[in-house]
C-alpha positions as CSV (number, residue, x, y, z in Angstrom):
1,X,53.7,59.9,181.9
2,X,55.7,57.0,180.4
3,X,55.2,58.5,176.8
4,X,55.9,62.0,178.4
5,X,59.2,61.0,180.0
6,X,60.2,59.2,176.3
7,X,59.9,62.0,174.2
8,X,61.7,64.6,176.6
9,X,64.6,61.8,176.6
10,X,65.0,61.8,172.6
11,X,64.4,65.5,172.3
12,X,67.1,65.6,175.0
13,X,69.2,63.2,172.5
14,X,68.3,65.3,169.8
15,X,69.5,68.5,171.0
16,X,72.7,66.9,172.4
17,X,73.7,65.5,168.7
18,X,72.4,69.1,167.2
19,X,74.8,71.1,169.5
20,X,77.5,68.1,168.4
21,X,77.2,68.7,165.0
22,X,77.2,72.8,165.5
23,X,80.2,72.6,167.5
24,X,82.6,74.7,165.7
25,X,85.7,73.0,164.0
26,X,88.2,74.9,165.8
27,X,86.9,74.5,169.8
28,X,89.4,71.6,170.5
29,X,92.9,73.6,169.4
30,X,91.4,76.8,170.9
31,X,91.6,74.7,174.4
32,X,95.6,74.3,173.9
33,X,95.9,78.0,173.9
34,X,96.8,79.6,177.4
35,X,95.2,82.9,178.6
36,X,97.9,84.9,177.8
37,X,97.8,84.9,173.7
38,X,96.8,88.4,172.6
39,X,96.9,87.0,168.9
40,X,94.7,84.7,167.1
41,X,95.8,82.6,163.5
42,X,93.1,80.3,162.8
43,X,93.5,78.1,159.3
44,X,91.2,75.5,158.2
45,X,93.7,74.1,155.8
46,X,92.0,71.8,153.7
47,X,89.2,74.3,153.0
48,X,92.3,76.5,151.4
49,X,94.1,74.2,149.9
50,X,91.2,72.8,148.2
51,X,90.3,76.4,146.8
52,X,90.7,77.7,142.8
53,X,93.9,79.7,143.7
54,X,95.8,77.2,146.2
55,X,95.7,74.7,143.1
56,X,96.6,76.7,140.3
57,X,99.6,78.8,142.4
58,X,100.7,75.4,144.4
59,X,100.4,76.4,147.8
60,X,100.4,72.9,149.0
61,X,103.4,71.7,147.2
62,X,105.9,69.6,149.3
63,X,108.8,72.3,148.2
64,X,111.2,74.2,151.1
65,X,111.6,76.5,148.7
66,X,107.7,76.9,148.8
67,X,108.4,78.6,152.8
68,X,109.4,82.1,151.7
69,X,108.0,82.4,147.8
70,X,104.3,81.1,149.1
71,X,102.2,84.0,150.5
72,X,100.9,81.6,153.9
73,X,102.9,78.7,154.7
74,X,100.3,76.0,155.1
75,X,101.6,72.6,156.2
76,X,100.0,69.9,153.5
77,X,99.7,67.3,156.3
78,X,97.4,69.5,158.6
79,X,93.9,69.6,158.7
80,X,92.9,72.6,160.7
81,X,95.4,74.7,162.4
82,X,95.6,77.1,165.1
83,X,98.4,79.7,165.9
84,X,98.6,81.6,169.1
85,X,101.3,85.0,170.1
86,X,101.5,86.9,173.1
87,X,102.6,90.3,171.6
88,X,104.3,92.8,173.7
89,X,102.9,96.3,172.2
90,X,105.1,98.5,173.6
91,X,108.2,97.0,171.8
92,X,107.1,97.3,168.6
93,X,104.9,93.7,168.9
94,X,107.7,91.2,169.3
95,X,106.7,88.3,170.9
96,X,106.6,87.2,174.4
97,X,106.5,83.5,173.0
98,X,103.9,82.1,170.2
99,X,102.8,78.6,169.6
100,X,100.6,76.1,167.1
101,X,98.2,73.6,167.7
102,X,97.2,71.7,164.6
103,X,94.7,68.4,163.6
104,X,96.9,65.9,161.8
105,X,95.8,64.1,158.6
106,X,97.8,61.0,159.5
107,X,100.3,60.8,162.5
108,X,104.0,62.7,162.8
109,X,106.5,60.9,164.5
110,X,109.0,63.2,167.4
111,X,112.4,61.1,166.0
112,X,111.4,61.8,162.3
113,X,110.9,65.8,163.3
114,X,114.0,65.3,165.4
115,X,116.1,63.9,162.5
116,X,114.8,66.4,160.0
117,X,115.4,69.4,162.3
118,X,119.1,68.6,163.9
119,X,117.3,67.7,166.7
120,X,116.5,65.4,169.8
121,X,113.8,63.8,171.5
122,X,113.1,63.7,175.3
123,X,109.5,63.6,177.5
124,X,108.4,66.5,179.0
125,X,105.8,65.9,181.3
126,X,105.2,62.5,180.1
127,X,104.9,63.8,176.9
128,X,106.9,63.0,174.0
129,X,108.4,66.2,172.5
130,X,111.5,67.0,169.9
131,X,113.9,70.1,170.2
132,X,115.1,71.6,167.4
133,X,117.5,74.2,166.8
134,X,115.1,77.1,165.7
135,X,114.3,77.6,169.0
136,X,111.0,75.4,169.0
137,X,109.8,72.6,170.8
138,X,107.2,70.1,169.3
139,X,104.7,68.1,171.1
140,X,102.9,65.1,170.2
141,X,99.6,65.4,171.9
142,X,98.3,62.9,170.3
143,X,99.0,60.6,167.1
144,X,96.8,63.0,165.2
145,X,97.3,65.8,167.2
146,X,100.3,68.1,167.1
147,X,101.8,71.2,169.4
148,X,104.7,73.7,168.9
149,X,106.1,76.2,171.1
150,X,108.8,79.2,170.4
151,X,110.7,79.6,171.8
152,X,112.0,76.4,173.5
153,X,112.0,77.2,177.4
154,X,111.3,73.5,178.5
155,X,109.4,74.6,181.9
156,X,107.3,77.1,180.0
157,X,106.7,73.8,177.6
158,X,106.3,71.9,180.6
159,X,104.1,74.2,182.2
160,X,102.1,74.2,178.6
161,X,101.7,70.4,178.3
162,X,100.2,70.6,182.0
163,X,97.6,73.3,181.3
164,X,96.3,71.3,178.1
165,X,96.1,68.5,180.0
166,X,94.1,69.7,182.4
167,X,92.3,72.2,180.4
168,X,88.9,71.5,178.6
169,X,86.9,75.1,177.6
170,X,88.3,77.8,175.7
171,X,90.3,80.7,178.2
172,X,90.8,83.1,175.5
173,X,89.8,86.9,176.3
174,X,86.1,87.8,175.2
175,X,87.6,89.8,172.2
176,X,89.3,86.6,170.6
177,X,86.9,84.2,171.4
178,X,84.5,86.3,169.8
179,X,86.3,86.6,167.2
180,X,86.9,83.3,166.7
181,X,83.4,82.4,165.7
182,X,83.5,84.0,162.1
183,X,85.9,81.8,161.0
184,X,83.7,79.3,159.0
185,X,83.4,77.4,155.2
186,X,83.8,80.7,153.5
187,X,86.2,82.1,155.4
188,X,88.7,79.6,155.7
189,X,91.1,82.3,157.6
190,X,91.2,84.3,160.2
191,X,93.6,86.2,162.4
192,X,91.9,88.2,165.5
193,X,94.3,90.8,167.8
194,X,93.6,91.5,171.3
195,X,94.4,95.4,171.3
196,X,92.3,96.5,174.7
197,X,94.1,98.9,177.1
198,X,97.2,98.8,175.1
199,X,96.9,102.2,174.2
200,X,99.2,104.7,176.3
201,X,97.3,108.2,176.7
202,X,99.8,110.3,177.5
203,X,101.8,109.2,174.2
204,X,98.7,109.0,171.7
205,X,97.7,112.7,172.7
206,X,101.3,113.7,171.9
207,X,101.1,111.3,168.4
208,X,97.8,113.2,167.7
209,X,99.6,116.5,167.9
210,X,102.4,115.9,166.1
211,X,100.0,114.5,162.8
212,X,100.3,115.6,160.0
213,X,96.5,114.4,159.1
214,X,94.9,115.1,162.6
215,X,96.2,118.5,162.0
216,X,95.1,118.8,158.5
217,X,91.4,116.9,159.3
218,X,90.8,119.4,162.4
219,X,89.4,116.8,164.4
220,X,89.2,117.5,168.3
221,X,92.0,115.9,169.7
222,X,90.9,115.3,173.2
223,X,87.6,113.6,171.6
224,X,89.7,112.1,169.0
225,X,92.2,110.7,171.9
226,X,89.6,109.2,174.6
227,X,88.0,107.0,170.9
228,X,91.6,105.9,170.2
229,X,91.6,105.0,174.1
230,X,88.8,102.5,174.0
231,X,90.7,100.6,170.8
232,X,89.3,97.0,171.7
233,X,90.9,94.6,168.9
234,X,91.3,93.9,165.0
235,X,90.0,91.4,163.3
236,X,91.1,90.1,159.5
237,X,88.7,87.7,157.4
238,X,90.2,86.1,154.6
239,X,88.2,84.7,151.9
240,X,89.9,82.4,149.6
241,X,88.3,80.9,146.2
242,X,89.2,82.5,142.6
243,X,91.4,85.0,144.4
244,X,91.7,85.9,147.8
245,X,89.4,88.8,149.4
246,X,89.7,90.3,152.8
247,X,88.1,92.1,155.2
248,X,89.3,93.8,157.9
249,X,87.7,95.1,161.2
250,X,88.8,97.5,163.8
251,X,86.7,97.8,166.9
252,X,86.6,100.4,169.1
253,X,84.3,100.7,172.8
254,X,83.4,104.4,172.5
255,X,81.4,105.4,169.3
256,X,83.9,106.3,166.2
257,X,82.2,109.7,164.9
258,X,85.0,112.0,166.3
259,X,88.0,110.0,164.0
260,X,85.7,109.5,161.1
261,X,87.4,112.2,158.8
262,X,90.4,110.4,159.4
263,X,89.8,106.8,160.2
264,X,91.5,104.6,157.3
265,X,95.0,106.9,158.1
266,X,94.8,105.6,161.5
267,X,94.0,101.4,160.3
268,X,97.2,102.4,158.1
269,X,99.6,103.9,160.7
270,X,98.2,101.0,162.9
271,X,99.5,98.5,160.6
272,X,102.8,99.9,159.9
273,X,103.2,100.2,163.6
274,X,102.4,96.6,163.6
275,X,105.1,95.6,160.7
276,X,102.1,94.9,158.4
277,X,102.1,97.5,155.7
278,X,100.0,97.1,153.0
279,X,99.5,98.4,150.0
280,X,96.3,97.3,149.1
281,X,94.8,98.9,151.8
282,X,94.7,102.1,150.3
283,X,92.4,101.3,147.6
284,X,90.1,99.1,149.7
285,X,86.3,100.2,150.4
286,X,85.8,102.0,153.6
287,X,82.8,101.4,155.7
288,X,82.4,103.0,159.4
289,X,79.7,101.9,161.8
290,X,78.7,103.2,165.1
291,X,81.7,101.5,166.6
292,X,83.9,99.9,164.5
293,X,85.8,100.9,160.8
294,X,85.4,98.0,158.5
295,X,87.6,98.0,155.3
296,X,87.2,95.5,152.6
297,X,89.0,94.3,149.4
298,X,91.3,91.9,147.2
299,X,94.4,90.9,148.7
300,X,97.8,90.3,147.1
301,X,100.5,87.6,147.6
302,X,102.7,90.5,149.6
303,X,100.1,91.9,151.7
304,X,98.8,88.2,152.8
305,X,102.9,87.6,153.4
306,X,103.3,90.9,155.0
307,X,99.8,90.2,157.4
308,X,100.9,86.6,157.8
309,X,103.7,87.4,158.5
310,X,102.9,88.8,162.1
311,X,102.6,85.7,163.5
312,X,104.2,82.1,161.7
313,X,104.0,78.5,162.5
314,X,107.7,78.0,164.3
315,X,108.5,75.4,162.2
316,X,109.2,75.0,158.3
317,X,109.8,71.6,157.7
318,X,106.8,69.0,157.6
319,X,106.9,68.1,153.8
320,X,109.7,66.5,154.3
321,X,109.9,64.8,158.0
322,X,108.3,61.5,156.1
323,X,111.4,61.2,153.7
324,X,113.8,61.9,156.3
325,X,112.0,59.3,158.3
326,X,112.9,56.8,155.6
327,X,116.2,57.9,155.0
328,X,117.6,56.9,158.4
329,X,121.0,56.9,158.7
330,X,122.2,56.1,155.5
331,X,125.4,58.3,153.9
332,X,123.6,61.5,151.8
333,X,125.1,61.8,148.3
334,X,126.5,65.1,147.4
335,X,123.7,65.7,144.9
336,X,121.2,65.6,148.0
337,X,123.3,68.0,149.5
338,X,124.1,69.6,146.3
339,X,120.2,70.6,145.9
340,X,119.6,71.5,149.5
341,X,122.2,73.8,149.2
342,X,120.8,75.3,146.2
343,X,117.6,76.0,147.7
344,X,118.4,76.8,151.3
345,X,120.5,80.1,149.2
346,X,118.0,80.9,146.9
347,X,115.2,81.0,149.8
348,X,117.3,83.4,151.5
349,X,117.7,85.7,148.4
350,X,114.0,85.9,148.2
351,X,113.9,86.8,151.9
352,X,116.8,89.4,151.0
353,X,114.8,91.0,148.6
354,X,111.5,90.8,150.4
355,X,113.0,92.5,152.7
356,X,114.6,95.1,151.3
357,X,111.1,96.2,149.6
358,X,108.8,95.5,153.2
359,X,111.6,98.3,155.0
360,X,110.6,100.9,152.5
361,X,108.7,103.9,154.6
362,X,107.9,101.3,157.1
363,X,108.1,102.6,160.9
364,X,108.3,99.3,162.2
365,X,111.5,98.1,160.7
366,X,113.1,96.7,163.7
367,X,110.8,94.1,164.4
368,X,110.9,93.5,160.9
369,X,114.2,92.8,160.3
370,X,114.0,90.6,163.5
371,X,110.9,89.0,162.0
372,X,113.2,88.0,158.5
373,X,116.0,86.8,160.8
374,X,113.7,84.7,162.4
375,X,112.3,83.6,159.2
376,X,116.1,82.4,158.4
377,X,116.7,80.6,161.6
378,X,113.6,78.3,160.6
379,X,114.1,77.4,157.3
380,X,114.9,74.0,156.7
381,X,118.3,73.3,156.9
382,X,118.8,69.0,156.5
383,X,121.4,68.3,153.7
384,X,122.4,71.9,153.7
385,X,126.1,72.8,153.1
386,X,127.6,73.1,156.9
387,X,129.7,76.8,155.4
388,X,126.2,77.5,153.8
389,X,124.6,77.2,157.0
390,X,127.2,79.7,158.7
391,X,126.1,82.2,156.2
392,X,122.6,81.9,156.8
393,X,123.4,81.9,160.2
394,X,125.7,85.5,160.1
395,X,122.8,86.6,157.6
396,X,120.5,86.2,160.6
397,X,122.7,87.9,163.4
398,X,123.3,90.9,161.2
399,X,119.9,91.4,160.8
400,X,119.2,91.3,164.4
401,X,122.2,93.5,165.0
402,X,120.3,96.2,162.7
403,X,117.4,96.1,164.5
404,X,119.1,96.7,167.6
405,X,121.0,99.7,166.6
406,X,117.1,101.1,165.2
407,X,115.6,100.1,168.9
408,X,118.8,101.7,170.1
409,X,119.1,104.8,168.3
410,X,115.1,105.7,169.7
411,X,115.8,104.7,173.0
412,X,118.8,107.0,173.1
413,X,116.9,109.9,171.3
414,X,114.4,109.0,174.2
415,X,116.6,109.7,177.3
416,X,118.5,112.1,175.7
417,X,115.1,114.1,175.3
418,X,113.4,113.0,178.2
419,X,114.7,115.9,180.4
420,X,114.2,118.8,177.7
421,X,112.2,121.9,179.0
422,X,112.7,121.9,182.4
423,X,115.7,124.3,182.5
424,X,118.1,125.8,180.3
425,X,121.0,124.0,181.6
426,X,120.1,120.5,180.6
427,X,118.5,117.6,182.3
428,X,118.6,117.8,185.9
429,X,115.5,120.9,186.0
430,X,117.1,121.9,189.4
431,X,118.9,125.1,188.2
432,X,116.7,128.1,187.5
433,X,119.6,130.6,186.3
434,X,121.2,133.5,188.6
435,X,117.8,135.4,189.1
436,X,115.6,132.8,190.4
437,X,112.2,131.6,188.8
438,X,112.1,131.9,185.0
439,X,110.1,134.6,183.4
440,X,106.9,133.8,181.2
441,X,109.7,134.8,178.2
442,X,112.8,133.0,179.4
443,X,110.2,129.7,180.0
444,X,108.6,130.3,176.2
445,X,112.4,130.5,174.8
446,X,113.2,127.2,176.6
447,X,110.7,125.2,175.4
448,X,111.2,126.4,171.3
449,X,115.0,125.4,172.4
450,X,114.3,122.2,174.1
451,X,111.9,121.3,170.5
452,X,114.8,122.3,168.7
453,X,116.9,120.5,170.8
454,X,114.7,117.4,170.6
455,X,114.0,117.2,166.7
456,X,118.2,117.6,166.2
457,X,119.1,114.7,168.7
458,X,116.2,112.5,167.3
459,X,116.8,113.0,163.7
460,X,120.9,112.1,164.4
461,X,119.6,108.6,165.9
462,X,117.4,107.9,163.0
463,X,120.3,108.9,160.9
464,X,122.8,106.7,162.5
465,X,120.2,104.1,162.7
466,X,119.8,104.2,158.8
467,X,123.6,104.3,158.4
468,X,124.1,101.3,160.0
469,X,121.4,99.8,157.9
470,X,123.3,100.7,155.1
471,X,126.3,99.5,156.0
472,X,124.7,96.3,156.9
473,X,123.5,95.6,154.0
474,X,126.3,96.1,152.0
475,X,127.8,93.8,153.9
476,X,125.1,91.2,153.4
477,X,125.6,92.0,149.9
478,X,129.1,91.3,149.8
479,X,128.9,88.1,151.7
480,X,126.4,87.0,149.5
481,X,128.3,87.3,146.4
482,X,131.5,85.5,148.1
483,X,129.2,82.4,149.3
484,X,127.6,82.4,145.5
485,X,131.1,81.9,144.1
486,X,132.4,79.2,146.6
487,X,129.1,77.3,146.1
488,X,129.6,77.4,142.4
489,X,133.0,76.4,142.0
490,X,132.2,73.7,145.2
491,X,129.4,71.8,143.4
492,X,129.9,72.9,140.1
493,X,126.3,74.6,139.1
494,X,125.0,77.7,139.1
495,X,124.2,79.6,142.6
């Protein structure tokens, strides 16, 4: 019995270090995510940094510059590192609020992000945390483990440091944390999306109409719509060695045969909707199961930027927190500021340009634009020319001002439309005309009128939308060039 008892004890001890060692390398950050997050980044770092195309393109170099040129921004000092979004999908997926939990290689003091970032530290919940000006708080979890949160709304922080303090099992939905398992040695990244129930029927029966390909395909459009309907999540595997290969995954609860004819349209329209165009896409292989289209293939710098893109660490500076660290207080000579200045301006003329070629055909170019201002308002900005930083800064706020005339101009066309068809006289529907109830004529005229009607006030918004855009950007332009030549002729090299 005594032998008995002593081997179910160290088979007990066995199993227990077994289930240790298969505990997957991401379990602990997942914890630090709240029950909200519709959106899933996970990174083992070092497994990327260490691959054949990280080395020879430098994605781990300590350069600011390195923010907007690289196509992942992957903080050298982090060992594994999670990224979490709440999404709101009926505004174009801006966010709600987004955060990072990340595995240190070595510890990360609050005053030297503080310092770095124009910033200040305070506790929060007994916790020591910095605020910074790009909207984000950081958290010091522990010495090796670190936490950010965008934007900074210190109870929702507050609120945050509780929940991890108190939390100790994963409360993701059963879509991400099943997702969240094929991140692994090969597949170093991973970004998962929670997309159940956010379809609107009533809008995608009216989207399937109005296509161009549903139309052309044949499909049936109620079967096509109640598919569409059971849309459960997408889920992107990146593979990263001599290049970088990805797969991508869109799962559905109904079975997929009535969309087949025109499923990798739909992943396409579904990404531009998202912000995420991508050309390689097109030419990727296209493989449809029971439930789910799966579409595979290399991936470029500008598609992992534009995927990557959807969700970003809020922060930009870690490569350089240690120097600032030593630095202290001591006077900064104009050729430190001199070379900040240079870079800060040539990271946004990348962005600039980036951006000018992401807007092209894209349907989601509001949240965009907001995305690139963002971008802007977290690049790194110690040292930086204080006129240099107003530009950035008027850079950003015309960006966002663009995206709000595009929101604008389809919310107008919206309730200028949203009456059409009910009556001849406009939007009320109460008047029927001098002879009473319409005629099966007189009803048929007023809805071709009201279409009319609807694709006239529609295509002046986008039109005034685009004007605007236009406008803006010359303006950008021209503000550009003026900064250029007072930089030049201030520190005497070439902007």
């Amino acid at each position: 019995m005594k032998l008995c008892r002593l081997m179910s004890l160290i088979a007990a001890l066995v199993a227990l270090q077994a289930a240790s060692v298969a505990a997957e390398p991401f379990d602990h950050l997942l914890t630090r995510v709240p029950a909200g997050a519709n959106t899933l980044v996970l990174i083992d770092v070092e497994t990327t940094l260490a691959a054949p195309v990280a080395q020879e393109e430098g994605w781990g170099k300590q350069l600011e510059l390195s923010y907007v040129e690289r196509p992942i921004f992957l903080p050298p000092e982090a060992n594994k590192l999670v990224m979490a979004a709440a999404l709101r999908s009926g505004d174009n997926f801006s966010r709600l609020w987004e955060l990072a939990a990340m595995e240190l290689s070595e510890p990360m003091s609050m005053r030297s992000i503080a310092r770095s970032e124009g910033g200040y530290v305070e506790s929060i919940n007994g916790v020591s945390a910095a605020w910074t000006p790009s909207d984000a708080y950081f958290v010091s979890f522990s010495d090796r483990e670190l936490g950010v949160m965008f934007p900074a709304e210190r109870q929702f922080v507050s609120r945050w440091v509780d929940f991890t303090q108190k939390n100790s099992v994963s409360q993701l939905s059963d879509y991400l944390r099943s997702a969240a398992q094929l991140a692994n040695s090969k597949v170093p990244i991973l970004l998962a999306i929670d997309l159940k129930d956010v379809v609107r029927p009533h809008e995608l029966e009216k989207r399937l109409q109005d296509s161009a390909a549903v139309k052309k395909s044949g499909i049936s459009i109620p079967e096509a719509a109640t598919v569409l309907a059971s849309l459960q999540g997408a889920v992107l595997r990146v593979a990263v060695g001599k290049d970088v290969q990805g797969q991508l995954r869109i799962d559905f609860a109904e079975p997929i045969a009535p969309i087949e004819a025109i499923a990798k349209e739909l992943v396409l329209n579904t990404l531009d909707d998202l912000g995420a165009h991508i050309e390689d896409l097109v030419d990727w292989k296209l493989e449809l199961e029971e439930k789910a289209i799966t579409m595979r293939g290399p991936l470029s710098e500008d598609g992992q930027r534009r995927v990557f893109s959807v969700v970003e660490i809020p922060s930009t500076k870690f490569s350089t927190l240690k120097n600032a660290e030593k630095e202290g207080s001591k006077e900064v000579s104009e050729s430190k500021i001199r070379e900040a200045s240079l870079t800060y301006y040539r990271a946004n003329e990348v962005l600039i340009k980036d951006l000018r070629r992401n807007l092209r055909g894209n349907k989601a170019s509001s949240a965009i634009m907001e995305r690139y201002a963002r971008k802007i308002d977290r690049m790194p900005i110690l040292h930086v020319d204080d006129e240099l930083l107003d530009y950035g800064s008027q850079l950003a706020n015309s960006l966002r001002a663009m995206a709000l005339s595009k929101r604008q101009g389809g919310i107008q066309s919206g309730v200028q439309t949203s009456g059409m068809g009910r009556g001849r006289q406009g939007y009320s529907g109460y008047n029927t005309g001098y002879y009473g109830r319409r005629s099966g004529g007189d009803r048929l005229y007023a809805a071709k009128e009201s279409a009319s009607q609807r694709s006239a006030i529609q295509a002046g918004a986008m039109a005034e939308s685009k004007n605007m855009r236009v406008e803006g950007f010359k303006l950008i332009d021209q503000h550009s060039a003026a900064i250029r030549r007072q930089m030049t002729q201030k520190y005497g090299v070439e902007f």
